[in-house]
N, CA, C and O of each residue as an XYZ file, in Angstrom:
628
protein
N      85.152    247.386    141.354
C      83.744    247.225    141.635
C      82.889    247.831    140.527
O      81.832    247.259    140.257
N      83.192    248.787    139.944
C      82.792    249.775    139.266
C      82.658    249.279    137.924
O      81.680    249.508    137.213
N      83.797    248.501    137.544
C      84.077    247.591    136.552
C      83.307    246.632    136.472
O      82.920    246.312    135.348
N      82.879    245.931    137.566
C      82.082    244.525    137.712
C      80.382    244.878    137.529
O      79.498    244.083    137.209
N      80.292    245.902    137.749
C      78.773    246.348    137.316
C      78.557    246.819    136.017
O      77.444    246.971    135.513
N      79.704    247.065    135.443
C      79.608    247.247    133.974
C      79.418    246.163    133.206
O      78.552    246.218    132.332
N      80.207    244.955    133.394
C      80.187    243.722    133.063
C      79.004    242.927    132.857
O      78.597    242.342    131.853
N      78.441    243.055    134.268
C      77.187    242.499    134.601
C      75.752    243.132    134.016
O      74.713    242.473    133.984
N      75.871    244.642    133.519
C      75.323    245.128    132.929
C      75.406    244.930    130.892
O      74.532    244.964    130.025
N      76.633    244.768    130.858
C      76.741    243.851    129.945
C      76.282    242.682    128.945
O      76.181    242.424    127.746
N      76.021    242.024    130.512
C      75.909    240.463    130.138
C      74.353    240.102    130.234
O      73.842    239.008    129.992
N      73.638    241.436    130.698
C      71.989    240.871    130.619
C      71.183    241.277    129.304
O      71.314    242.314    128.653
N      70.204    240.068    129.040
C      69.563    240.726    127.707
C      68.670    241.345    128.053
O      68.375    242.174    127.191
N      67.892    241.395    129.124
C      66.990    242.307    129.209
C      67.192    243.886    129.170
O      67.781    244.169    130.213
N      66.965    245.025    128.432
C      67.297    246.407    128.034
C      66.765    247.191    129.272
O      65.651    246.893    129.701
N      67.602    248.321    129.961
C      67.005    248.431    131.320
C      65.929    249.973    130.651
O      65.881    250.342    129.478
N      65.270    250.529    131.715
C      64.269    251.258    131.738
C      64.475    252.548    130.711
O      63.707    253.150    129.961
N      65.940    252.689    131.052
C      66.387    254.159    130.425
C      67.014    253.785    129.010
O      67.530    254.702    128.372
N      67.007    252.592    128.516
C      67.623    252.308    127.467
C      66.996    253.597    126.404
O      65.936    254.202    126.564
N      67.998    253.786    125.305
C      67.465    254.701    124.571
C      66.489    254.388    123.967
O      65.621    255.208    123.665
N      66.407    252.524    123.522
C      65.530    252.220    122.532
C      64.127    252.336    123.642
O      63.126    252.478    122.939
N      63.812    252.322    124.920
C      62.850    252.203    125.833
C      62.226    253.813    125.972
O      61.051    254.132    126.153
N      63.285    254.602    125.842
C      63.306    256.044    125.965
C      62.185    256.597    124.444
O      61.213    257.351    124.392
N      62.894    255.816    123.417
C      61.979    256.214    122.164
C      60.583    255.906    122.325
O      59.675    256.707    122.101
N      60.466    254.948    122.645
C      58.982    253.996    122.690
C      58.137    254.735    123.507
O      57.053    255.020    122.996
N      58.411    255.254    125.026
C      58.008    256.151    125.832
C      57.271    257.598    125.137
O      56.134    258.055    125.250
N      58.582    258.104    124.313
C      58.448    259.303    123.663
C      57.283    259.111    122.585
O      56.373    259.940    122.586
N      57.265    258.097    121.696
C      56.522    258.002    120.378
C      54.725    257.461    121.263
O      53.582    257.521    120.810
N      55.214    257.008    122.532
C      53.740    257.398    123.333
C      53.237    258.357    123.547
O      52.149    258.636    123.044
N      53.895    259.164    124.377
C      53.599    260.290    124.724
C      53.012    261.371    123.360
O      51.963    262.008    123.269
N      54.228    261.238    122.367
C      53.417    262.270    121.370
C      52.053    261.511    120.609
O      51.122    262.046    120.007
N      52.256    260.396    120.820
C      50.962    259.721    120.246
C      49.291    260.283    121.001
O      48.181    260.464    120.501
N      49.953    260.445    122.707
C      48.917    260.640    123.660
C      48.532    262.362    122.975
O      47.498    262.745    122.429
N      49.590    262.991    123.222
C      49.443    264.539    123.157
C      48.299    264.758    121.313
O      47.321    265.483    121.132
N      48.913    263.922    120.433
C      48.177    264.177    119.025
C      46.729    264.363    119.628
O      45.960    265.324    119.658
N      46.639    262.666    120.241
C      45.071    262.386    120.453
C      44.426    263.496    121.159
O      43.311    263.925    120.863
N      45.110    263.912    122.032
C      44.409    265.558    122.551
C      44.705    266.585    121.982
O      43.908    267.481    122.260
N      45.638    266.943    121.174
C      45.429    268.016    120.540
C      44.584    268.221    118.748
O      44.437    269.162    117.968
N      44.288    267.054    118.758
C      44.070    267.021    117.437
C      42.102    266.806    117.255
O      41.369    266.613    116.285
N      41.870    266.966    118.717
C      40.455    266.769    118.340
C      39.622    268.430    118.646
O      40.277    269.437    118.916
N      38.426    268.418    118.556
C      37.964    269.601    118.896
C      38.177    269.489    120.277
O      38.479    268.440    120.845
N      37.904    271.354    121.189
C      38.277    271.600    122.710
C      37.509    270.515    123.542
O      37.934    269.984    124.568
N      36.327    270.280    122.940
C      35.253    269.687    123.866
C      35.633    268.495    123.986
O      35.751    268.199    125.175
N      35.937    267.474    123.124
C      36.640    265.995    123.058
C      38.183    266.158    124.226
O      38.413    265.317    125.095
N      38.964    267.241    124.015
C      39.907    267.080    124.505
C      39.455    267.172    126.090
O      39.921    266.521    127.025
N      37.977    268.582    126.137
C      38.273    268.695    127.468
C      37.366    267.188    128.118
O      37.382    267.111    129.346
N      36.808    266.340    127.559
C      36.076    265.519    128.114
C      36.718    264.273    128.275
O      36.221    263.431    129.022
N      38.124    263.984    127.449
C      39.053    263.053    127.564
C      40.023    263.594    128.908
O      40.311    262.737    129.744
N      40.505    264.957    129.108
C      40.996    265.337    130.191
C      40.311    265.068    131.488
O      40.818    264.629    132.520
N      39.154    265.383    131.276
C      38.334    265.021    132.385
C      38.023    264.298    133.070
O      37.521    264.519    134.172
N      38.402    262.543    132.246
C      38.467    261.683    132.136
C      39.391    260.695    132.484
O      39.298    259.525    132.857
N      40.425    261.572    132.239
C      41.642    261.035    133.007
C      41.867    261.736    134.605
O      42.440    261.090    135.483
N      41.428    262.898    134.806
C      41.460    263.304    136.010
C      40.529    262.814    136.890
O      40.908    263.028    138.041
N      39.180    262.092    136.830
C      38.248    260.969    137.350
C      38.832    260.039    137.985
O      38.756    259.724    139.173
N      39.731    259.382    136.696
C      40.454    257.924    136.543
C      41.369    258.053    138.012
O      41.256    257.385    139.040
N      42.402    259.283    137.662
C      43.360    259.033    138.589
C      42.624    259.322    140.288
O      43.070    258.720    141.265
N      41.670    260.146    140.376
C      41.388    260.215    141.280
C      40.025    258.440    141.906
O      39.588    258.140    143.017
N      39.882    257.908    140.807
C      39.399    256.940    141.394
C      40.276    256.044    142.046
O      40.241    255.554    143.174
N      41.367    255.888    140.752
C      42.166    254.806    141.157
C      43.106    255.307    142.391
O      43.987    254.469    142.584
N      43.178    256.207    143.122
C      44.126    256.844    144.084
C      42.762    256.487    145.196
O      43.229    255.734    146.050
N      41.418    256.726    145.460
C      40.172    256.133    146.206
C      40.590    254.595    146.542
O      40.340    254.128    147.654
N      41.259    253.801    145.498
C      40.874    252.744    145.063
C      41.876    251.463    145.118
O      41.881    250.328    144.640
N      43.037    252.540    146.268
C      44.277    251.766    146.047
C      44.860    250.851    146.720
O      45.947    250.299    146.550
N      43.793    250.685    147.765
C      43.807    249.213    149.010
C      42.896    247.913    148.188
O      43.174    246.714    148.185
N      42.138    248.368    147.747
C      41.463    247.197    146.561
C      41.387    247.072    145.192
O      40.833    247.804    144.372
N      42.321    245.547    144.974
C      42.777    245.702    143.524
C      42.245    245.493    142.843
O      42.786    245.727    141.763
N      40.649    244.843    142.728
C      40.030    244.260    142.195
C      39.144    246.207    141.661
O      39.438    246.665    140.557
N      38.514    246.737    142.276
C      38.787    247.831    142.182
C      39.558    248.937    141.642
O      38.828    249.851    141.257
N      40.696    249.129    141.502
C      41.647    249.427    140.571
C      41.790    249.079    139.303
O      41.898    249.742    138.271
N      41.771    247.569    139.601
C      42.114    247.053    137.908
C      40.724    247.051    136.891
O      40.678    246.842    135.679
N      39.414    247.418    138.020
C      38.586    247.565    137.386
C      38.763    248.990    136.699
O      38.546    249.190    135.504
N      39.168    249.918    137.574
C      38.634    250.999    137.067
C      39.964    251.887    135.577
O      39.829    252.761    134.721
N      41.193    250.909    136.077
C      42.157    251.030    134.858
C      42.165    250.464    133.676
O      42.737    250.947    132.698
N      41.336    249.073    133.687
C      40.902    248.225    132.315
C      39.402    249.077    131.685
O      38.979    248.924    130.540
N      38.872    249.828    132.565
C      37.832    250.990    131.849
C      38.179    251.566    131.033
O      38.041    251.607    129.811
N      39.112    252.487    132.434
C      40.048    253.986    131.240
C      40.616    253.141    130.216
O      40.116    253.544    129.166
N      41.432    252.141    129.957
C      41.935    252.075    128.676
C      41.305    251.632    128.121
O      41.256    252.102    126.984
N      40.480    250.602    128.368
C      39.051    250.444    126.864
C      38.543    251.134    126.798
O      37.866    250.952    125.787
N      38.140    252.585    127.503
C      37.162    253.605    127.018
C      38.269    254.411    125.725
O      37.835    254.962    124.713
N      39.830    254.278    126.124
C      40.636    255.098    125.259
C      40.766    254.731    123.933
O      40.671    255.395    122.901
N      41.159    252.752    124.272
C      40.963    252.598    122.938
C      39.604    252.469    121.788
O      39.476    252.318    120.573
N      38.723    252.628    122.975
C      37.398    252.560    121.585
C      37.305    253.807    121.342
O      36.379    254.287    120.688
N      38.061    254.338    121.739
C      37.462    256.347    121.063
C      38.965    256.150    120.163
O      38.923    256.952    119.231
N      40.113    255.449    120.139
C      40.605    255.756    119.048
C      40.220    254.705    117.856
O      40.156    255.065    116.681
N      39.986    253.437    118.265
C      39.234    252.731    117.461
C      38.229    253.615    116.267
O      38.165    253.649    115.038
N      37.430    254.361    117.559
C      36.200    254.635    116.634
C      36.469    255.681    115.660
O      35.884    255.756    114.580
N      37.825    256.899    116.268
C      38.149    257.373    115.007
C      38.968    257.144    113.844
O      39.087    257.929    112.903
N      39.579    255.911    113.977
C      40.127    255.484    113.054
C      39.088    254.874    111.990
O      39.280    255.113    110.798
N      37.702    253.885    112.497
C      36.772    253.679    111.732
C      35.792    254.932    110.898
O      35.110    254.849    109.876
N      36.009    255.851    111.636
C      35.587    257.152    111.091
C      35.971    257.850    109.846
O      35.189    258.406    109.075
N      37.821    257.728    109.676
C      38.808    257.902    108.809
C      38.622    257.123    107.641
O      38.722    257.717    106.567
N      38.305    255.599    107.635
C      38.575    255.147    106.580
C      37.062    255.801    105.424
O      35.883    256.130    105.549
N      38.184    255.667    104.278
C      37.931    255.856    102.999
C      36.938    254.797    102.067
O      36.786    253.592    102.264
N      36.162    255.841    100.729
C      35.717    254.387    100.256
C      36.516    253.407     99.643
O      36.176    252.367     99.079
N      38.435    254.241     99.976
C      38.780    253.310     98.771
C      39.552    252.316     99.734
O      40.292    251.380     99.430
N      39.207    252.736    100.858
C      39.769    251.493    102.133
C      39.013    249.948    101.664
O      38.019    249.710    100.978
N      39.977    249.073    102.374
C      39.548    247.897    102.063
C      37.679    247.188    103.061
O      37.173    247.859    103.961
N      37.157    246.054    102.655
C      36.299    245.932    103.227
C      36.723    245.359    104.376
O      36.115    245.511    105.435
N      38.077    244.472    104.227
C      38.374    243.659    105.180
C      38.891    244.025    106.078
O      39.255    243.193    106.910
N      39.236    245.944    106.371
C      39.638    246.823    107.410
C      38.655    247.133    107.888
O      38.489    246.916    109.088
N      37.695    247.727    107.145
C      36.337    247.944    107.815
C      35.451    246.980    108.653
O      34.831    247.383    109.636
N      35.411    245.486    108.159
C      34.825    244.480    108.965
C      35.723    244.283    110.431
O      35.331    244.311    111.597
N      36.936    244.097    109.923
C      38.013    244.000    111.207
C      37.921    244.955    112.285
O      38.252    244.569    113.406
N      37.502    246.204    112.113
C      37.445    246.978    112.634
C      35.979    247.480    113.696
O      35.832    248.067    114.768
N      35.204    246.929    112.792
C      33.549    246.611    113.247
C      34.065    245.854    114.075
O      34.537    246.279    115.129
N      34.065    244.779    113.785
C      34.416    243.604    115.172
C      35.345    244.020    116.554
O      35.426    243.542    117.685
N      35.807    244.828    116.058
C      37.107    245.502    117.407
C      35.963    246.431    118.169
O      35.933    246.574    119.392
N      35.285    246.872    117.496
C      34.347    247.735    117.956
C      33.620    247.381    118.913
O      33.782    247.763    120.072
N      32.719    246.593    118.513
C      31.770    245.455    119.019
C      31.997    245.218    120.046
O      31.437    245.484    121.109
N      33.603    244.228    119.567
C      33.947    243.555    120.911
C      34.149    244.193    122.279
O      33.820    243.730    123.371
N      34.820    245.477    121.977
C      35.248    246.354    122.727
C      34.101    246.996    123.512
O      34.016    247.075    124.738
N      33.420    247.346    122.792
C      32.281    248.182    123.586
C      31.149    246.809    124.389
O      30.348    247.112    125.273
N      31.245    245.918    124.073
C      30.521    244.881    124.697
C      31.214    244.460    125.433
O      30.599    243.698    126.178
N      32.442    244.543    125.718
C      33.331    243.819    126.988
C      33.261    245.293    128.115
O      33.257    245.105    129.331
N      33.216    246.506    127.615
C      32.976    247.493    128.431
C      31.401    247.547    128.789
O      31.260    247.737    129.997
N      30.250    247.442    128.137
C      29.049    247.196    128.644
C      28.861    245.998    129.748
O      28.039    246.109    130.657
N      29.527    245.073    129.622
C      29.313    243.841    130.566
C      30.250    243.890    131.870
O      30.094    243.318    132.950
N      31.284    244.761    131.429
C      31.909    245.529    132.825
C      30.985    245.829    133.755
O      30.600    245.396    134.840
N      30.662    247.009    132.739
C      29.902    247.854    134.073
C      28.760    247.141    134.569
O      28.339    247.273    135.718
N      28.254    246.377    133.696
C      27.002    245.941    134.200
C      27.348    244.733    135.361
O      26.428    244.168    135.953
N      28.329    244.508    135.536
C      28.740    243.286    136.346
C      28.789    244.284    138.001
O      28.308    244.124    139.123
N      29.535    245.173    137.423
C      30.095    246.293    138.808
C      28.397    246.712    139.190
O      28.018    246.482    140.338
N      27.468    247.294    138.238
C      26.066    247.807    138.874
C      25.292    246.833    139.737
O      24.754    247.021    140.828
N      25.367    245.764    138.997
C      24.465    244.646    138.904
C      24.732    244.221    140.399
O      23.736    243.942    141.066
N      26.114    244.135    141.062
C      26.564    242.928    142.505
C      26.236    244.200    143.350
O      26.534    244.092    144.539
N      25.721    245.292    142.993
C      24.970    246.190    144.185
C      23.349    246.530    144.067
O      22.881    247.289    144.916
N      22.340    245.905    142.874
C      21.567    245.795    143.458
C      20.516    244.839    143.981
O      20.919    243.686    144.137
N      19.586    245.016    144.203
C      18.655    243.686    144.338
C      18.196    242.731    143.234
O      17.776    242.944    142.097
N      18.409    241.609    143.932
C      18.114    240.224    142.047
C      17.401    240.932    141.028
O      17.727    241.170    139.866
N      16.421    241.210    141.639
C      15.409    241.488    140.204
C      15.653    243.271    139.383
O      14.945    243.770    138.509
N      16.659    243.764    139.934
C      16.972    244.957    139.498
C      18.633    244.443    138.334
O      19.193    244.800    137.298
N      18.738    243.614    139.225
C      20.243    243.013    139.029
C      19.856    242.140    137.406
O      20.565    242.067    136.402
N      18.651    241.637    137.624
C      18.398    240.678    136.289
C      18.231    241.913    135.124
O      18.732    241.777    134.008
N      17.427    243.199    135.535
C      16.992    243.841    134.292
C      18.126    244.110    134.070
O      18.580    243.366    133.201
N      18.894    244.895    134.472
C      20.354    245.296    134.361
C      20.884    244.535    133.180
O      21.209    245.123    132.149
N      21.002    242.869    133.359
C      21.855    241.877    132.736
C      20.774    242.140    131.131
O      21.343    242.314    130.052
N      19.876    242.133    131.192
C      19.168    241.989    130.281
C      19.275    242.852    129.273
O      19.602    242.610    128.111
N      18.825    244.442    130.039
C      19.644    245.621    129.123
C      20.600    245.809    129.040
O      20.812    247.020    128.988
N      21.894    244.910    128.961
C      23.132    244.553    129.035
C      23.253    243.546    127.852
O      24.299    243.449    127.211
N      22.257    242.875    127.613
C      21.961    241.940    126.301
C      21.474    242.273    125.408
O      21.703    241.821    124.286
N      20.675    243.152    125.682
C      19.936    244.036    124.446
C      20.812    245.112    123.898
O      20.499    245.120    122.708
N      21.764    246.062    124.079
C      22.676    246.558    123.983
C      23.723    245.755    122.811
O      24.109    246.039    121.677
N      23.943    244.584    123.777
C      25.221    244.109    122.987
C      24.534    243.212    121.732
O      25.222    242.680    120.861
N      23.275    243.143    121.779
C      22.457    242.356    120.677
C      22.120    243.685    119.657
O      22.085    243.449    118.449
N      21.938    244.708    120.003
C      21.236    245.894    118.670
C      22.725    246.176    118.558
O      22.661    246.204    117.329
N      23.833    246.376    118.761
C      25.005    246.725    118.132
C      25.281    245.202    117.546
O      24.868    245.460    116.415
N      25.531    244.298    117.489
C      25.673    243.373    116.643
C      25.127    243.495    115.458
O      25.654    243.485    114.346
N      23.550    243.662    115.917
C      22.640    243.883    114.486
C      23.236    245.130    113.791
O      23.606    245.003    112.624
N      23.357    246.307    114.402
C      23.825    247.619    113.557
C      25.262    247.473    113.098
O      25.723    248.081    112.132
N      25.767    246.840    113.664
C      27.172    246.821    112.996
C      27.890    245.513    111.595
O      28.671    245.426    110.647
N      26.874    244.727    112.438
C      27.076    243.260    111.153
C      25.725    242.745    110.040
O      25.805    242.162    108.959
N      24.896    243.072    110.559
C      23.556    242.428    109.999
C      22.937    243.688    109.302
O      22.509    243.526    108.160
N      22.870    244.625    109.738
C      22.284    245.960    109.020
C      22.951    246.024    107.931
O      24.158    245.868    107.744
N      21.651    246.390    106.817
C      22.208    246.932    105.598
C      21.904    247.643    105.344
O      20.758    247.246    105.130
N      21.873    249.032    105.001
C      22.250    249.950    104.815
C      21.802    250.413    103.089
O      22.643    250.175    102.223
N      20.363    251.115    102.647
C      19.847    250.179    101.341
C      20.080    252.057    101.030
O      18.961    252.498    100.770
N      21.007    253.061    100.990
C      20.568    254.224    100.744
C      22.140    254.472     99.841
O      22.372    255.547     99.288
């Protein structure tokens, strides 16, 4: 029997959970996670901690409705990746390329405008139309002056 599960373990391509190569990937997360908090000042770390302790306690509020959940887990990780986004755009050099820097504007953009239209979707279906319209609006104006500051601004100094 003992034999036959070896076999069968064998014969699948899919790599199971504990595989070592699954084990690395895990690990090179984790220290990836730990850099990002240890490597910034206390206040960043303690406001990213803080942040995650929100999260889990929303999403644990939040765990009979998924629509709810997946809202509030597609937050936390676009709020994570535009703060590493943004320090990676922070990092580059003048002798970085332009075409990292534009690429990177645009990740920006996109990112923070798919998180502005989040929330504004979640504010907006609780209040009244005409509170609900300004909402959408300063929701457009937002994602319209970061367009301008990030692609159209030039910068004459």
């Amino acid at each position: 029997m003992e034999q036959d599960d070896q076999e069968v373990n064998k014969n699948t391509s899919s790599p199971s959970l504990s595989s070592p190569k699954n084990t690395r990937r895990r690990n090179k997360l984790y220290e990836r996670f730990c850099k990002l908090m240890l490597s910034t000042d206390p206040l960043q770390a303690f406001a990213m901690l803080f942040l995650t302790f929100n999260v889990a306690a929303a999403a644990y509020r939040s765990r009979g409705d998924a629509a709810a959940l997946c809202f509030v887990l597609t937050s936390y990780f676009g709020l994570l990746l535009l703060s590493g986004l943004l320090r990676r755009f922070d990092r580059l050099g003048p002798g970085d390329s332009a075409e990292e820097r534009a690429r990177l504007r645009a990740a920006v953009w996109l990112l923070s405008t798919g998180l502005v239209l989040g929330f504004s979707w979640r504010v907006a279906a609780l209040m009244p139309r005409a509170v609900a319209l300004v909402i959408w609006l300063m929701s457009a104006s937002v994602a319209g002056a970061g367009f301008y500051a990030l692609f159209l601004f030039k910068d004459h100094n």
